[in-house]
C-alpha positions in Angstrom: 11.3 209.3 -39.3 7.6 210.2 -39.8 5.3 208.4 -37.6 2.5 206.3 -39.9 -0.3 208.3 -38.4 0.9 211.6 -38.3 -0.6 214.0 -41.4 2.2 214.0 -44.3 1.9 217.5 -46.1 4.2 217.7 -49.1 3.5 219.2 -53.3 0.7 216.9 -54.7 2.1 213.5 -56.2 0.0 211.2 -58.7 -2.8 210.3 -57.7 -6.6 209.9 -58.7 -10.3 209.6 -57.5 -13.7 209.9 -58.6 -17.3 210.0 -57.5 -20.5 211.1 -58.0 -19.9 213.7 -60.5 -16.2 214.3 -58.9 -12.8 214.2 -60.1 -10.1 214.5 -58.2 -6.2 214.1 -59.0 -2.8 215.1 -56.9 -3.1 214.1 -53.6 -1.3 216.6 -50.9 -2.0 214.5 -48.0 -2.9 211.1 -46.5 -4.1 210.7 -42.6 -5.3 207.8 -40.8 -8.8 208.3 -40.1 -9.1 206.4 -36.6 -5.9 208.2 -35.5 -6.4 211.5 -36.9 -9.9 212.5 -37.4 -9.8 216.0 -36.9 -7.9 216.6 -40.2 -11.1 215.8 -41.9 -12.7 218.9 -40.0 -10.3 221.2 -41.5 -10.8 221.6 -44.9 -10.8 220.1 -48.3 -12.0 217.1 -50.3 -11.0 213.5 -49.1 -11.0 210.2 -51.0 -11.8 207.3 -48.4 -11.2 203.7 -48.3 -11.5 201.5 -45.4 -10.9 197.9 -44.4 -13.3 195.3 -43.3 -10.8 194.8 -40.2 -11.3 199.0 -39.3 -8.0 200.2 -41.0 -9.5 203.3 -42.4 -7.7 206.1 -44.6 -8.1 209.1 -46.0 -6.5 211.1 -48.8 -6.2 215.1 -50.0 -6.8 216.1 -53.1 -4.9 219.1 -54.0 -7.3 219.4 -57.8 -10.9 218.8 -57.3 -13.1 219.3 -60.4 -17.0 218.8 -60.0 -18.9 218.5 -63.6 -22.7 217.6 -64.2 -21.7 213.7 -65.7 -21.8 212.1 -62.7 -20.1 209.1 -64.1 -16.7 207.4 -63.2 -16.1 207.4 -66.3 -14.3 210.9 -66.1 -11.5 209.5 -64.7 -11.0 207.1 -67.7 -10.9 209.0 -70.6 -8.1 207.3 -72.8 -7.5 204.3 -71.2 -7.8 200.9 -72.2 -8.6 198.3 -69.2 -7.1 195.1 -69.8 -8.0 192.2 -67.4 -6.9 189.1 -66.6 -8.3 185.9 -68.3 -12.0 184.9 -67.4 -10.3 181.2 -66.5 -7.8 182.7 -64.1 -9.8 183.3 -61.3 -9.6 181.1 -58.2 -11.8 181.3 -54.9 -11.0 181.5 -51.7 -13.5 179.0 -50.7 -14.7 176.4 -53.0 -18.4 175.2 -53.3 -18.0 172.5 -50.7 -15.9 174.6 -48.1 -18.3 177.7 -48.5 -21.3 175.4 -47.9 -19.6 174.0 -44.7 -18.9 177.6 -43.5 -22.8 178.1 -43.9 -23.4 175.0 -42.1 -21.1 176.2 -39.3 -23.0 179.5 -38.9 -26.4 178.0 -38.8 -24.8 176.0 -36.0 -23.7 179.5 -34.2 -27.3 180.4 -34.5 -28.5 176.9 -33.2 -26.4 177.9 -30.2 -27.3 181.4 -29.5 -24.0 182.8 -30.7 -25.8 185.1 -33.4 -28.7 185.7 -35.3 -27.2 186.3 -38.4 -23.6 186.7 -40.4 -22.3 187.4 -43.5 -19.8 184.6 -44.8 -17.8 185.9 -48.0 -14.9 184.7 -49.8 -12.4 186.4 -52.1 -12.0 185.7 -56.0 -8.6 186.4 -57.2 -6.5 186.1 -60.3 -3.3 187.1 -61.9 -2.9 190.9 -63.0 0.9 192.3 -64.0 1.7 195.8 -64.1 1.3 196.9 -67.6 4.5 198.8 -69.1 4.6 202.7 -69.5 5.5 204.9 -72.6 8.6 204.7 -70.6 9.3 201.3 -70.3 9.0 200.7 -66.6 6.4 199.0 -65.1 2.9 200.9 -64.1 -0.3 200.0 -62.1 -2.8 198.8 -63.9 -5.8 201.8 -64.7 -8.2 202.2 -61.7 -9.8 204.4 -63.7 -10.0 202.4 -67.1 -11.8 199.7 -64.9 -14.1 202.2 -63.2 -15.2 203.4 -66.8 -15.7 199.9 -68.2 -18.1 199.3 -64.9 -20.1 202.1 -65.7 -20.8 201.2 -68.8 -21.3 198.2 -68.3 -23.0 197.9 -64.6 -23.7 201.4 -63.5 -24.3 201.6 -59.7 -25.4 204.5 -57.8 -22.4 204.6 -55.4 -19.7 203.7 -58.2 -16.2 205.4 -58.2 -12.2 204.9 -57.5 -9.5 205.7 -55.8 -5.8 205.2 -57.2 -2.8 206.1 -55.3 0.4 204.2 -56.6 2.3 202.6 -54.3 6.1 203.1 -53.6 5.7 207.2 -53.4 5.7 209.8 -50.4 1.6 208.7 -49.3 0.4 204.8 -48.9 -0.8 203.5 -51.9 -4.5 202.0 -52.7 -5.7 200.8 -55.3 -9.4 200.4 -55.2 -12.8 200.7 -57.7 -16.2 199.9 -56.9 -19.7 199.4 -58.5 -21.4 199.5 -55.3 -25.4 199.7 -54.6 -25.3 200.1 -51.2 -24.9 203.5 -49.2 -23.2 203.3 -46.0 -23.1 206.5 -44.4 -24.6 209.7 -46.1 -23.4 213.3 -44.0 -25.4 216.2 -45.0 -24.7 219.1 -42.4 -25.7 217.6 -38.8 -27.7 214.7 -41.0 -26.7 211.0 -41.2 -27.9 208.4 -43.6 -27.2 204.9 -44.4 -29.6 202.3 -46.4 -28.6 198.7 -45.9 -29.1 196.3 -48.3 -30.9 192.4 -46.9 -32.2 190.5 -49.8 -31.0 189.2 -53.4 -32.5 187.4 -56.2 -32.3 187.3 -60.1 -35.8 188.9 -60.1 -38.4 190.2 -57.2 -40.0 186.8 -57.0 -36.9 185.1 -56.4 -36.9 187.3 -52.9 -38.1 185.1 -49.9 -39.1 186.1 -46.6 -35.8 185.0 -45.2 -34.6 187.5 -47.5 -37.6 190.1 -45.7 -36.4 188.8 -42.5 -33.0 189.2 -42.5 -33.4 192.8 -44.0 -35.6 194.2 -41.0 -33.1 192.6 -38.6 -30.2 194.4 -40.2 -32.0 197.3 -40.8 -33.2 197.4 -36.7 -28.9 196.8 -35.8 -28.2 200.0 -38.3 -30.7 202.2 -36.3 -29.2 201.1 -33.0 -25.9 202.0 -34.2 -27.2 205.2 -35.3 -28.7 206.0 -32.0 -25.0 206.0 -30.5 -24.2 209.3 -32.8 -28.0 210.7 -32.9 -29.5 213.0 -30.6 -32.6 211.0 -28.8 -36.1 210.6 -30.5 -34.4 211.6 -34.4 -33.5 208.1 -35.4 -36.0 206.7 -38.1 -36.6 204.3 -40.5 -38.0 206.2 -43.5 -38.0 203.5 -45.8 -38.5 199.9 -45.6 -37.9 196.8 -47.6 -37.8 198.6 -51.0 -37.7 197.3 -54.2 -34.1 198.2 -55.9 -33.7 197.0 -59.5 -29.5 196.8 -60.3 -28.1 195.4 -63.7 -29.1 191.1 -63.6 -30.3 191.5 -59.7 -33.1 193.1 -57.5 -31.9 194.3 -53.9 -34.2 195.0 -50.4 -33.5 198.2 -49.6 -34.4 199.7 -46.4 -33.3 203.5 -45.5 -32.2 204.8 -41.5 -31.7 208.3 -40.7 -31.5 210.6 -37.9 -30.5 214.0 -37.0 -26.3 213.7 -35.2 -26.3 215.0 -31.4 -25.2 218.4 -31.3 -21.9 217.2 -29.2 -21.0 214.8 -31.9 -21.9 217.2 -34.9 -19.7 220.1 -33.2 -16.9 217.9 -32.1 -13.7 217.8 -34.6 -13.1 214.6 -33.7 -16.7 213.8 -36.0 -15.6 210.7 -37.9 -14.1 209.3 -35.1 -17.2 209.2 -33.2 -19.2 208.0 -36.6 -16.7 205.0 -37.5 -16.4 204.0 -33.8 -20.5 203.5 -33.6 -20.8 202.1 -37.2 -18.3 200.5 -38.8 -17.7 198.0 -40.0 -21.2 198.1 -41.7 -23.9 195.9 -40.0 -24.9 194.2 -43.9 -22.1 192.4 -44.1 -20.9 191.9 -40.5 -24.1 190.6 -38.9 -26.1 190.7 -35.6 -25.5 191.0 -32.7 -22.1 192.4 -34.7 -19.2 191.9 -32.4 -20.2 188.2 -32.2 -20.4 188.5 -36.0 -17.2 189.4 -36.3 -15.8 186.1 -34.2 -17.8 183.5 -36.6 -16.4 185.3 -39.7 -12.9 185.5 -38.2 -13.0 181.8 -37.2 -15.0 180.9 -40.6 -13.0 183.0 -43.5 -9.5 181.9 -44.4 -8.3 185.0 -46.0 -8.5 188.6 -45.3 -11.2 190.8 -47.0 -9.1 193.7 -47.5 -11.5 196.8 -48.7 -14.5 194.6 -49.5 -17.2 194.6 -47.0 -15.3 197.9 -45.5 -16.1 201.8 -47.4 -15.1 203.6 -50.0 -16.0 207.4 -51.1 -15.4 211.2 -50.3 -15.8 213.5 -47.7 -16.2 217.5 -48.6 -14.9 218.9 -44.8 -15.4 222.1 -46.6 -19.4 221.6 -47.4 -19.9 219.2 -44.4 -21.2 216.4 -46.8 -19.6 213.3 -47.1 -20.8 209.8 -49.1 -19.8 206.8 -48.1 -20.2 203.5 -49.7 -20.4 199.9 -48.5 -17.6 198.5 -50.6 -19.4 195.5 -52.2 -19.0 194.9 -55.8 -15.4 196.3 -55.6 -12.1 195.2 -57.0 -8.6 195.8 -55.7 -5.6 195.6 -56.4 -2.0 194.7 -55.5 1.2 193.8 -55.9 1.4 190.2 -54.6 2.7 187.8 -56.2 3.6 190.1 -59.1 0.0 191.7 -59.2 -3.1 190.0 -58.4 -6.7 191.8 -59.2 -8.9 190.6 -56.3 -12.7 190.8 -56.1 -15.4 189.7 -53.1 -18.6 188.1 -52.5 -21.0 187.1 -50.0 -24.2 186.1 -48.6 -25.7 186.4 -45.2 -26.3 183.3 -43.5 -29.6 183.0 -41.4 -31.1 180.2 -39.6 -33.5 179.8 -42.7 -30.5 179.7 -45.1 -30.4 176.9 -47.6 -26.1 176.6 -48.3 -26.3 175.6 -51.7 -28.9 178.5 -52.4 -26.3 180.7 -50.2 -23.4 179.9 -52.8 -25.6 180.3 -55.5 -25.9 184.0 -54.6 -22.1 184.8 -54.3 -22.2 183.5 -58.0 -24.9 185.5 -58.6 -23.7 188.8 -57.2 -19.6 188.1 -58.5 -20.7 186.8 -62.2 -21.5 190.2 -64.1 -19.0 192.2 -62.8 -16.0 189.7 -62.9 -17.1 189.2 -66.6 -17.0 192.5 -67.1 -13.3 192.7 -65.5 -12.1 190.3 -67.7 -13.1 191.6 -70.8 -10.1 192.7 -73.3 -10.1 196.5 -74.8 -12.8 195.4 -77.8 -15.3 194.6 -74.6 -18.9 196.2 -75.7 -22.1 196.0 -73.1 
């Protein structure tokens, strides 16, 4: 029997990503990132997605077609999306328990445990397979979805990845309307731009919000440093103004120039994930701390939200990477369920019913949106 992390190489199955202008289909080949890292290094175009707990995998693309639309909606020409009722979706966390896990982190910052974390919680609701001109049962359309978010809330690092489950590769089923860029390769250069601070409209932002960005922003450029040669890590933008369909973000943007070792070695995104992930915006500082309050605080996993999704070109040595916020998944518990996340980060200056208010705030478009029937119009 095949090992799980050994690189399966086989004729291209179904399959299907895009990004950024991208569209891939018939994957060839699926690799555990963490385990195998130099098959990225070889060759060939790679649709990622990665786990808020570090699971992260990678997938070949046997067809790879690059066109000057640089919309998802490539991948969803002729689909309709249907989603599940607006009233089906349940929390993870109601009001009063989310407000409690806020309480509880201010409490770890009261004691010195951290200076800041990120406290989500998953929305979920009911989604079937859909029946195909065949009669069996079928995946719902990652790519209908994708091309009903970007119509309806474009996002600058927006895109899917669909691999159906039960064939020769492990499945995922993942799309994503995320703002936020996590890791940016460009030959020997890495980028990420975290993302501190939300509001309805730029004087809704605080300075918690300013805060908590330049705190974030400092952990990204330490864990930068770990990959960077010495002296090239910098913060060439800070606290920006981004403007996003019915929200403004802080923005700030790290970068820095990799050590030679680390840009030569094949075992690259190895060394990259190891320093970085997961992402410091939605983990918190100091992060391994970070990681204890959320584990003790969240009662359900968070799957790919909070973890990456994107590509990797080992052919061009570029690669974009994605904090997956704003990102649906799904699978087939309990006969399919459509799952989506939000979050806040919690500071010592955090109001919890204010913190709530911004999970509602940054889950309300998009979840309307993903429950919209096929006669949906922005």
């Amino acid at each position: 029997m095949t090992a799980p992390d050994v690189p399966h190489q086989r004729a291209a199955v179904p399959g299907a990503a895009c990004f950024a202008g991208v569209r891939a289909s018939g994957v060839v080949e699926s690799v555990d990132v963490r385990a195998a890292p130099e098959r990225l290094a070889a060759g060939g175009w790679w649709a990622v997605v990665g786990t808020f707990s570090g699971e992260v995998r990678a997938w070949r693309f046997a067809h790879v077609e690059r066109a000057d639309d640089d919309a998802p909606h490539l991948g969803g020409r002729g689909a309709a999306w249907r989603g599940p009722a607006r009233s089906s979706w349940s929390s993870s966390t109601d009001r009063a328990g989310y407000v409690a896990a806020v309480e509880a982190t201010r409490e770890a910052i009261r004691e010195g445990e951290v200076f800041q974390a990120n406290v989500c919680r998953v929305l979920s609701a009911p989604l079937a397979p859909v029946p195909g001109p065949d009669g069996t049962p079928r995946e719902p359309s990652a790519a209908a979805l994708a091309a009903r978010l970007a119509t309806g809330n474009p996002a600058p690092y927006a895109g899917f990845v669909h691999v159906p489950r039960g064939g020769p590769f492990p499945g995922t089923w993942v799309v994503s309307a995320s703002p936020e860029l996590f890791l940016r390769l460009e030959a020997d250069r890495i980028t990420s731009a975290p993302i501190k601070g939300t509001a309805r409209e730029p004087a809704g932002l605080t300075e918690k919000d300013r805060a908590e960005n330049v705190m974030i922003t400092d952990l990204v450029r330490n864990d930068l440093q770990r990959v960077c040669a010495p002296g090239t890590v910098e913060v060439t933008e800070l606290l920006a103004l981004e403007r996003h369909p019915g929200l403004v973000h802080l923005v700030s943007t790290v970068s820095g120039v990799l050590d030679p070792a680390v840009a030569a070695s094949p075992e690259r995104w190895a060394h990259l994930l190891e320093a970085s992930f997961p992402p410091g915006s939605v983990s918190g500082a100091p992060k391994s701390s970070a990681l204890e309050v959320i584990a003790r605080l969240e009662p359900v996993d968070r799957g790919p939200y909070c973890g990456t999704v994107g590509w990797v070109d080992a052919d061009s040595g570029t690669a974009e990477l994605a904090v997956a916020i704003r990102t649906f998944w799904w699978d087939d518990a309990d006969g399919g369920t459509l799952r989506f996340g939000t979050g806040a980060g919690i500071t010592w200056g955090s109001d919890p019913e204010a913190e709530w208010e911004e999970t509602e705030l940054k889950a309300s478009r998009l979840v309307q949106i993903a429950s919209s029937g096929p006669d949906w119009a922005p």
